[in-house]
N, C-alpha and C positions, 0 to 999 in steps of 0.2 A: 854731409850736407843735410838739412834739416829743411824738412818736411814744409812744404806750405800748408796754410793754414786757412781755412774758410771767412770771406770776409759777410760777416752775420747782417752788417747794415746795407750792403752794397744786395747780397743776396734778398734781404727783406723788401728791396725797390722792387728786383725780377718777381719776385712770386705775386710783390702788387701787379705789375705791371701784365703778369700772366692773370692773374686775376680779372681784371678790365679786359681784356682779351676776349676772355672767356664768355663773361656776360655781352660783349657786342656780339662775341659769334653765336649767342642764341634770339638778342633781339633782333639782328638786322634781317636775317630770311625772314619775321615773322614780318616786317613791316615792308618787304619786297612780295611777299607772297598777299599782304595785305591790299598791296596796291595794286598788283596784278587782279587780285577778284573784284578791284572796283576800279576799271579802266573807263568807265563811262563818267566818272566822276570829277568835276573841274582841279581835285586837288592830287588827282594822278601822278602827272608829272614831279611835281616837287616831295610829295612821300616816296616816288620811286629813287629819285636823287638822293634823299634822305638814306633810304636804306640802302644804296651801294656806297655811299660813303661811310655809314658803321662798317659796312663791308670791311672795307679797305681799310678801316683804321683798325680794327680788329686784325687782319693780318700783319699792321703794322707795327702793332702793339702786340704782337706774339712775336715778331723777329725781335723785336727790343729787348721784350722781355728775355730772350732764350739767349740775347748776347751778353744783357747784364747778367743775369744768372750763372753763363761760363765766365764769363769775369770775374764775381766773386768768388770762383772755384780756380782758376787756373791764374787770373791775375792778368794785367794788363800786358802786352806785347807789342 
């Protein structure tokens, strides 16, 4: 039986997509911790909304990523 083989396009997605990842998990604390130090300010709320939602697409976009990444290593099941 012979070897699987790395799929290099399907892998190139994951590492983008860990990539994007990456950069929301360092913008979004700064723009929650931004809105935190200016809570007296009318645009609070929706910069705090802003930055839990990088939150979350950042975590969402690191499970993605780490799934197409084993996929192009082990291959669809």
């Amino acid at each position: 039986m012979e070897p699987r083989k790395t799929d290099k396009n399907i892998l190139g997605k994951g590492v983008q997509r860990m990539a994007i990842a990456l950069i929301f998990m360092f913008i979004s604390p700064v723009i929650i911790h931004s809105a935190f130090k200016n809570q007296d300010h009318p645009m609070y709320v929706p910069i705090l909304i802003l930055g839990l939602l990088g939150a979350g697409f950042a975590i969402f976009m690191a499970f993605r990523g780490l799934k197409t990444i084993m996929e192009s290593i082990f291959g669809k099941r």
